[in-house]
C-alpha positions in Angstrom: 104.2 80.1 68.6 106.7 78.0 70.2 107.8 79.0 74.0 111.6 78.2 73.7 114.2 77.7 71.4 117.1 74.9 71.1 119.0 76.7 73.5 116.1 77.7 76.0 115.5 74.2 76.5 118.5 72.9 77.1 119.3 76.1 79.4 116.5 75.1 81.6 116.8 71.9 81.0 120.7 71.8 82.6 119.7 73.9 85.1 116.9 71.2 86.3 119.6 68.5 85.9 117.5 66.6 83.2 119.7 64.9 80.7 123.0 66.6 81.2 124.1 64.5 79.1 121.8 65.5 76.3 122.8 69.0 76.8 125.6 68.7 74.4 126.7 71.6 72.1 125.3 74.7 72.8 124.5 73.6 75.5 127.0 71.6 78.0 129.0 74.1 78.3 126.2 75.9 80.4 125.3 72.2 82.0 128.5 72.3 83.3 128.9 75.8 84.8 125.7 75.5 86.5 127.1 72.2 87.9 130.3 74.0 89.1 128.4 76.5 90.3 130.5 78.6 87.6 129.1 81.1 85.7 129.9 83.3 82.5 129.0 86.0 80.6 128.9 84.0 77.7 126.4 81.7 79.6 124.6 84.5 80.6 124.4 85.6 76.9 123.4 82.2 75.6 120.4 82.8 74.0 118.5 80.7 70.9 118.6 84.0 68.5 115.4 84.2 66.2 113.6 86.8 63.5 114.1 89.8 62.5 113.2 91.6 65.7 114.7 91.9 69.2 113.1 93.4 72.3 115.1 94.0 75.5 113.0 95.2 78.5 114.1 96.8 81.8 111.9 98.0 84.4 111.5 99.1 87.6 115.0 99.3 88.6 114.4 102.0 91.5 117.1 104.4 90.8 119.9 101.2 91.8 123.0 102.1 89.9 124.8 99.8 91.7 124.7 95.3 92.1 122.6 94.9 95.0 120.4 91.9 96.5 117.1 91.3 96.5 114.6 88.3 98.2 112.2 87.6 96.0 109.2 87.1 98.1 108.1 84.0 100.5 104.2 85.0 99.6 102.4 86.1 96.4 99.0 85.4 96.6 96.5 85.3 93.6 92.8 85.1 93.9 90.2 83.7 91.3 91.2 83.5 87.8 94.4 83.7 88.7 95.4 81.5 92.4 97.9 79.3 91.7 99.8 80.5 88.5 102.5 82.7 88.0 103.5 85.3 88.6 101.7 83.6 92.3 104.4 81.3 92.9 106.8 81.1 95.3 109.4 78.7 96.6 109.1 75.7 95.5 106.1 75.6 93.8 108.1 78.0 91.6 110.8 76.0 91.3 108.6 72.9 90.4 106.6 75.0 87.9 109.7 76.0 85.8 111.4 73.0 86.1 114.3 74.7 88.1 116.7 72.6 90.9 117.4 74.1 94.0 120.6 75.6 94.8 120.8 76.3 90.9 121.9 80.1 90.0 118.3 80.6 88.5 116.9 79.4 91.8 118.9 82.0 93.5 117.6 84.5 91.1 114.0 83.7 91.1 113.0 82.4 94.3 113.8 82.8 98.2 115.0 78.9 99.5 117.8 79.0 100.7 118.3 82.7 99.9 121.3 83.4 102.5 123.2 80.9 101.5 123.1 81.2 97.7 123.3 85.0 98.4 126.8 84.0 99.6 127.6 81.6 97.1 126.7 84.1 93.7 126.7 87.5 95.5 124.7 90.3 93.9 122.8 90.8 90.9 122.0 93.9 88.9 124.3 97.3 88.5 123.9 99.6 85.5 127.0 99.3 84.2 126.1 95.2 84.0 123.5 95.9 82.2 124.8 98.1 79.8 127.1 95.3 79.2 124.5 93.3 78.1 122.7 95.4 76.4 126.2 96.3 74.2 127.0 93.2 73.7 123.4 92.1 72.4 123.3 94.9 70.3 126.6 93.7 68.7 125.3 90.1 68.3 121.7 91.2 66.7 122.6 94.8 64.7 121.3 98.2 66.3 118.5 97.5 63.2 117.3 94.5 65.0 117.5 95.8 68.7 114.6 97.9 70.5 115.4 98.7 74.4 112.7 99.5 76.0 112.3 100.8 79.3 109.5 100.0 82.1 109.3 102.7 84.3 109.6 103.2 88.2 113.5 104.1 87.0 114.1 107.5 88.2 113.6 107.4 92.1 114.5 104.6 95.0 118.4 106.0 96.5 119.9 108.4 97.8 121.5 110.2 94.6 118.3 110.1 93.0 116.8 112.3 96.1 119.6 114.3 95.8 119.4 115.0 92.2 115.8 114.7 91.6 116.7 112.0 89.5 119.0 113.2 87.3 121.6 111.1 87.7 119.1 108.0 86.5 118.5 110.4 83.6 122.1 110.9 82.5 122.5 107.2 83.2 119.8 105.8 81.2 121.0 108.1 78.4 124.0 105.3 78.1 121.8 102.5 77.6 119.8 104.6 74.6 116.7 103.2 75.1 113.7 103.6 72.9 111.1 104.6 74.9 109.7 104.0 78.3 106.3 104.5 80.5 106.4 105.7 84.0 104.9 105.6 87.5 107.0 106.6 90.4 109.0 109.3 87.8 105.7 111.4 88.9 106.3 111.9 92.3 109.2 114.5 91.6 105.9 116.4 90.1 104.8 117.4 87.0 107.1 120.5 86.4 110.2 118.4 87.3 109.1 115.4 85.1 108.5 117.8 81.9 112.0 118.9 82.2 113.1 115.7 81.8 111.5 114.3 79.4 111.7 117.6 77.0 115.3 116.9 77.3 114.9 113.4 76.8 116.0 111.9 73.0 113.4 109.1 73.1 109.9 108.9 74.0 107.9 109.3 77.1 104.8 107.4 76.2 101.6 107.4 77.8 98.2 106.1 76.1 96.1 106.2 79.4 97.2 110.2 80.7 95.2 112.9 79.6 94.7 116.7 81.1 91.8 117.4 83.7 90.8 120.5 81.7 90.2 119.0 77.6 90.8 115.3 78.3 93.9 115.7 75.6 96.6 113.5 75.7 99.7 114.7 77.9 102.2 112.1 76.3 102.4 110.6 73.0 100.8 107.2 73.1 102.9 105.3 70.2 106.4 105.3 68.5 107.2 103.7 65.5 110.3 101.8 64.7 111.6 100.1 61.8 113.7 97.2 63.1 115.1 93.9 60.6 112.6 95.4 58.3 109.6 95.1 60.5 107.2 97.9 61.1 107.0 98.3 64.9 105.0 100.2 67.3 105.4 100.6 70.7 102.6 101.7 72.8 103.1 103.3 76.5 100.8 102.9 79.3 101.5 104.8 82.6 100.5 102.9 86.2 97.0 103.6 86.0 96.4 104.1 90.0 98.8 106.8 90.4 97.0 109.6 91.7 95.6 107.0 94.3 98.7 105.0 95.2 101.0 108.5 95.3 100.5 112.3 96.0 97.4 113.8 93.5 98.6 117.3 94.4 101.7 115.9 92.6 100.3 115.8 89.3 96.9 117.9 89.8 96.0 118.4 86.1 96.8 115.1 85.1 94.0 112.1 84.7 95.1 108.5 84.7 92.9 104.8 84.1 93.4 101.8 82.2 91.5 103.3 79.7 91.0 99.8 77.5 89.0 101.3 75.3 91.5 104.4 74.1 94.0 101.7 74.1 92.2 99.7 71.6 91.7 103.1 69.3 95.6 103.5 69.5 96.4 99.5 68.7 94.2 99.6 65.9 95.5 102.7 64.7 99.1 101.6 64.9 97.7 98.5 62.5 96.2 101.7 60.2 99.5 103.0 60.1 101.3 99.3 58.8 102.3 97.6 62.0 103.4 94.4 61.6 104.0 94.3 65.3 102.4 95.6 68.3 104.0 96.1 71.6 102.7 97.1 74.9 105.1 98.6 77.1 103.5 98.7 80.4 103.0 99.7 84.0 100.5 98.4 85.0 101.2 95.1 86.8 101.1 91.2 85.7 97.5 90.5 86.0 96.2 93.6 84.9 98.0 92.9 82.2 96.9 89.5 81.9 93.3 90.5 81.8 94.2 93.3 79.1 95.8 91.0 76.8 91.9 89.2 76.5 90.0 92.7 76.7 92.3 94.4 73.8 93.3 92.6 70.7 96.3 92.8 68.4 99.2 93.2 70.8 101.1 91.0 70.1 103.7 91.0 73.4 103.1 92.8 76.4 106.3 94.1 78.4 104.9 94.5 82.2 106.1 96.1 84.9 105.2 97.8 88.2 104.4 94.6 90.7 108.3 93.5 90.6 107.5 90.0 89.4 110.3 87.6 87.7 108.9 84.8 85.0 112.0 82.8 83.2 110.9 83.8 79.8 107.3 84.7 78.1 103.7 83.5 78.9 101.2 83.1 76.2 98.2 84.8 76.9 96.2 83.8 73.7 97.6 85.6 71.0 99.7 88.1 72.9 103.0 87.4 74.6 103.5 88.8 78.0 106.7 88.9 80.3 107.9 90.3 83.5 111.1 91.5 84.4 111.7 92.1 87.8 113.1 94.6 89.3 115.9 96.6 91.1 118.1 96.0 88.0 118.0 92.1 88.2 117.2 90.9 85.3 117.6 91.7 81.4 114.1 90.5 79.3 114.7 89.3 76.0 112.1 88.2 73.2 112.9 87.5 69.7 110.2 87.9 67.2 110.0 85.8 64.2 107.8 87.8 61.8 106.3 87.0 58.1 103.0 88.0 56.2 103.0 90.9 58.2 102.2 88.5 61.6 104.5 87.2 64.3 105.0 83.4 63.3 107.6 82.5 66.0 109.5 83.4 68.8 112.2 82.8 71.4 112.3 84.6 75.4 114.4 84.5 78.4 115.2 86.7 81.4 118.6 87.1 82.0 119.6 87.4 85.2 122.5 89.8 85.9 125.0 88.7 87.8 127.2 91.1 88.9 130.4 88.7 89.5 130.9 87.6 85.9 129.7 90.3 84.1 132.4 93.0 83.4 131.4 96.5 84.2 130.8 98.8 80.7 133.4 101.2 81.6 131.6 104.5 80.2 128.4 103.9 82.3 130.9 102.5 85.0 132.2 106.1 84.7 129.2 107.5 84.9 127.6 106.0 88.1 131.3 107.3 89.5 130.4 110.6 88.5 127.1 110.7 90.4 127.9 108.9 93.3 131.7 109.9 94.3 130.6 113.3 95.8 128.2 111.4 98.0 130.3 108.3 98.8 131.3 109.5 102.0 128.2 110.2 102.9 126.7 106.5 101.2 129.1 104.3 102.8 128.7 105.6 106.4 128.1 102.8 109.1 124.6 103.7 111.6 124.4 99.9 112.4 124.7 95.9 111.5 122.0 93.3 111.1 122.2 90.2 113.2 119.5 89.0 110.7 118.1 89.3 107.1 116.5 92.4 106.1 114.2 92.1 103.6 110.8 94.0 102.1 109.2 92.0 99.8 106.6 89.5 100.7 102.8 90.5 100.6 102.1 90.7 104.6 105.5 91.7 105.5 109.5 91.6 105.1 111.9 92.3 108.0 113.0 96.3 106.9 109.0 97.1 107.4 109.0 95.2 110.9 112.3 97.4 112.0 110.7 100.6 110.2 107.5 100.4 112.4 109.6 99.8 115.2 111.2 102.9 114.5 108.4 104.8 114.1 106.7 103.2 117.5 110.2 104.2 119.7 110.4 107.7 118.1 106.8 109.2 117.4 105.8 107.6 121.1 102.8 105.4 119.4 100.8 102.3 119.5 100.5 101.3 116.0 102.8 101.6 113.4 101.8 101.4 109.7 104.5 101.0 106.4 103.1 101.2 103.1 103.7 98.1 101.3 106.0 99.3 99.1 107.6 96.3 96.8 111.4 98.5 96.4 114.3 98.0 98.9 117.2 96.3 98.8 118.0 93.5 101.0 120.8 92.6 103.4 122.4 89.6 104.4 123.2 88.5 108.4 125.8 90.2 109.7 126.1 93.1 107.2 126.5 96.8 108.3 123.8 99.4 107.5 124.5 102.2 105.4 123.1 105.5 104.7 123.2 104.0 101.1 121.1 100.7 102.6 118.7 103.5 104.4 117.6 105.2 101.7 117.1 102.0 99.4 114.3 101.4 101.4 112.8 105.2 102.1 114.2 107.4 99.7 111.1 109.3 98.1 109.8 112.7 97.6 107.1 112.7 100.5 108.7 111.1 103.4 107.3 112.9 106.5 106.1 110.2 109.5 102.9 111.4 110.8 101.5 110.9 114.7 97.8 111.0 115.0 94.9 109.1 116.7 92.6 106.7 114.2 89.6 104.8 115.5 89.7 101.0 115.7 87.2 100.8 113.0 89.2 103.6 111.3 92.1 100.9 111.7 90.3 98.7 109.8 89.0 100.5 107.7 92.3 101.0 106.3 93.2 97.2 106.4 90.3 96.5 104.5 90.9 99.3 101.7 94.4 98.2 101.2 93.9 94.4 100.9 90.9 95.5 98.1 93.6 96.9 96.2 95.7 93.6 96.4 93.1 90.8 96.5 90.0 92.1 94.2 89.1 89.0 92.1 89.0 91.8 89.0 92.4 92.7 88.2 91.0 96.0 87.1 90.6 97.3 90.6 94.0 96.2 92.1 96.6 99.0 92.4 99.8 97.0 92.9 102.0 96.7 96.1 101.8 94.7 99.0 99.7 95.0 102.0 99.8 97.8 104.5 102.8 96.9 107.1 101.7 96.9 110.5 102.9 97.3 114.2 101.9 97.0 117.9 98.8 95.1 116.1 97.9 91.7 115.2 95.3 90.6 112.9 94.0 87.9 110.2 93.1 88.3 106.8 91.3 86.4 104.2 92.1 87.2 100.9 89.5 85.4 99.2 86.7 87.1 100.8 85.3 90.6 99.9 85.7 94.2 101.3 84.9 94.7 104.5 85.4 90.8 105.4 88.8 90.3 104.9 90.1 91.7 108.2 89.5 90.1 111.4 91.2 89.6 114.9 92.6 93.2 115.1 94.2 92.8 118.8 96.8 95.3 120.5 100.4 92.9 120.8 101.4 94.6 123.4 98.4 93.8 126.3 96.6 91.4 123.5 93.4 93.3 124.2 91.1 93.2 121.5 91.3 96.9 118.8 87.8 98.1 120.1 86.1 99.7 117.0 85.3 102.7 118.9 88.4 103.5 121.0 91.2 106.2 119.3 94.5 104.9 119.2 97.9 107.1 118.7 99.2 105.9 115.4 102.3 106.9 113.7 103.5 106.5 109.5 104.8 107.9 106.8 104.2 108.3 102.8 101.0 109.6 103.2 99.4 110.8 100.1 97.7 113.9 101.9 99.6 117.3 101.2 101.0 119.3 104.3 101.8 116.3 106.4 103.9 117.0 109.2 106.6 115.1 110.9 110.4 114.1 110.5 111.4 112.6 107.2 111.4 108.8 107.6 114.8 108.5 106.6 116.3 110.9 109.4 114.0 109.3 112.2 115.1 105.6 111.0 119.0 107.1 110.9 118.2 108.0 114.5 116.3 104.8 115.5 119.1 102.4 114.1 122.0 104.4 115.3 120.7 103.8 118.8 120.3 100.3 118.6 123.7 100.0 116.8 123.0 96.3 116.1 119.5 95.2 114.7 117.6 92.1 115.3 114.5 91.9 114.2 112.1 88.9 115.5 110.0 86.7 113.5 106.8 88.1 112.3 103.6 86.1 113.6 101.1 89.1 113.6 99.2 88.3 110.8 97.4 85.3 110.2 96.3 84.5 106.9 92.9 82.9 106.4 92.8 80.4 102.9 88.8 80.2 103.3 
């Protein structure tokens, strides 16, 4: 299979600044724009179209309607197999990897130097009504018979209109875009009444090969559509994010079973192939590399569409056989692969992520409409002013991002505690120096169906305990045992961790910041947080005691975070 097309490579090749001059024809028009620091939606667009088949992906979007930034994150570490490869690249090393320049739009879209700046320079990314645009506009190019949308999951819930619609307004949304079928994770959390409502009224599939009930072990959701597209025989497989019971609420979704499930996944891939598939797709939510290590365990996929850890790759990775690509998240990016298909096999392909830039793409009026629709009755309410940033807030990075820092803050100043812990959730939205916080910006980053902030006394070795659970889930050498996210914000606390040691080993030099006094494993400590998976959890909602936190301050300036130390040995 060849990675790019004509036009992929001379795409990335402009953007590098190799052989601009090469680049003619399709594409030194593009060589130029980047150059210019100009962009199109034609460039955007610009694609080397191949096969019979088209697959668009979108996936974990978070409920944001509207452009928005996003940092990509200054750390993604990856341990055995897979330390040092992507989607565990960052900065530069991303940058060299892909053969991107810096202060290149792609560079701005896929990595964090010299994020402000660029931020500045190309503005958001994202917005439904973008990518609906796209989407159209592909559709157009290609034929609806060549064209399969398919959509990733973790779409219904992350803002404030999805709270205050239980999601509905994603739902009615989405229903523009006419995908195909899509796979979910966070859609649980509204419950398992609310999301059977939906998806009965839903007029494409809700897949799920790896749910089952608790009582008959009988599958909840359909595990594979068919399609025919460009006279190919496609199916599309679901799989849900295995860990949800663990990473979110079980009393949520109590007669519900989730796993990886390989094995059932292998029955269904093999029955698909029964049933004449030419092609087999994966749409998933289970991360990058527990993907990576499914595409070796289960054969005859032949691409894997990933979602759930946010990551961004410039177009597909060959893993073997089977084609694998991310798409980001928070509406950023567009996934494309064209399949060339004969003797009933894929024999070529082409693949890109399109990043959505919200400046030169026009708006799709009807969905443009429709995010109106949902979020006029609220805009009062969205656009209200509780404070500025003197600095950039940001989430995403796997020990912390500045929103966390301000959040335990928050919850340190209002719940009266000594430690402060933040899930290491990977959605938010970011802003840029000197911006105002809004209710809209607020609930970005805390919006979610089990909000309350706890106050209650843990142990030191409790405290750790914790720690050392969390960074299992993120740094166990078998991809098969990590549940996504970052690590486990922390405040009033300090402490190192070394990733590429095992459970119970990782954590080490828990001290208190405030006196510097060693965590003593047998002293209690008051500790405040919130998104707890435990039912009946008291406290304000996180959003309301934030609102009340930042409003007080009025202007927010959160320090540099030196608390954790990571450890490479």
């Amino acid at each position: 299979m060849n990675m790019f097309g004509r036009r992929d490579f001379l795409q990335f090749g402009a953007v590098a600044g190799l052989a601009v001059g090469a680049a003619a024809g399709f594409g030194g028009n593009l060589a130029r724009a980047l150059a210019q620091q100009r962009l199109s939606q034609d460039d955007l667009l610009a694609f080397d179209s191949k096969g019979q088949v088209t697959l668009l992906h979108f996936t974990d979007c978070h409920a944001q309607l509207v452009p928005v930034y996003f940092r990509p994150p200054d750390t993604n570490i990856g341990v055995g197999d897979f330390k040092g490869i992507p989607p565990h690249l960052v900065g530069e090393d991303f940058l060299q990897h892909f053969g991107l320049s810096a202060g290149t739009p792609l560079a701005y879209a896929h990595t964090m130097v010299d994020y402000v700046n660029l931020a500045r320079a190309y503005g958001r990314l994202g917005g439904l009504d973008r990518t609906a645009t796209l989407v159209n506009a592909i559709r157009a190019e290609r034929g609806d018979d060549r064209v399969l949308f398919l959509d990733g999951g973790d779409t219904w819930q992350g803002s404030y209109t999805s709270l205050r619609t239980d999601g509905q307004d994603m739902v009615e949304c989405m229903k523009l875009l006419r995908p195909d079928a899509m796979v979910g994770h966070w859609e649980f959390t509204f419950g398992e009444e609310r999301v059977r409502e939906i998806v009965e009224g839903m007029d494409y599939p809700f897949l799920a090969s790896n749910i089952v009930d608790t009582d008959w072990e009988e599958p909840v959701f359909d595990s594979t559509a068919f399609f025919e597209k460009g006279g190919v025989k496609v199916a599309v497989i679901g799989q849900a994010m295995p860990y949800t019971p663990i990473a979110n609420p079980r009393w949520m979704i109590p007669n519900w079973s989730f796993g990886i499930r390989a094995d059932v996944l292998q029955e269904n891939v093999d029955a698909a192939r029964d049933s004449g598939a030419e092609v087999v797709v994966l749409l998933s939510h289970d991360g990058f590399d527990v993907d990576r290590k499914l595409a070796t365990v289960v054969s005859g996929i032949d691409v894997i569409l990933t979602g759930h850890t946010h990551d961004a790759v410039p177009h597909a990775i060959e893993i073997g056989d089977t084609l694998l690509l991310s798409s980001g998240s928070h509406g950023k990016y567009l996934g494309r692969i064209d399949l060339e298909v004969s003797g009933g096999r894929v024999t070529g392909h082409s693949s890109n992520l399109i990043p959505v830039f919200a400046d030169v793409i026009e708006p799709d009026p009807a969905m443009e409409a429709r995010i109106a629709e949902f979020r006029s009755p609220h805009q009062a309410e969205l656009s209200r002013v509780i404070g500025t940033t003197e600095g950039l807030l940001y989430r995403r990075g796997n020990f912390n991002g500045t929103w966390d820092d301000l959040i335990c803050q928050g919850i340190m100043a209002e719940r009266d505690t000594e430690i402060a812990l933040s899930p290491g959730f990977r959605w938010g939205a970011t802003l840029l120096p000197g911006q105002d916080i809004t209710i809209d910006d607020l609930y970005s980053q805390t919006s979610m169906n089990y909000p309350n902030v706890y106050r209650l006394e843990f142990t030191g070795q409790q405290l750790k305990d914790v720690l050392e659970d969390v960074c299992d889930n993120l740094f166990n050498e078998d991809p098969f045992l990590q549940q996504g996210g970052d690590m486990v914000r922390v405040g009033g606390m300090s402490y190192a961790c070394s990733p590429n040691r095992t459970i119970g080993n990782r954590i080490s030099k828990m001290r208190l910041t405030r006196t510097g006094e060693p965590i003593d494993p047998s002293r209690s400590y008051v500790v405040g947080g919130w998104a707890s998976v435990n039912e009946g959890t008291e406290g304000p909602a996180i959003y309301d005691l934030m609102e009340h936190y930042i409003s007080g301050l009025g202007s927010v300036n959160v320090p540099e975070n030196r608390t954790v130390e990571v450890i490479s040995t």
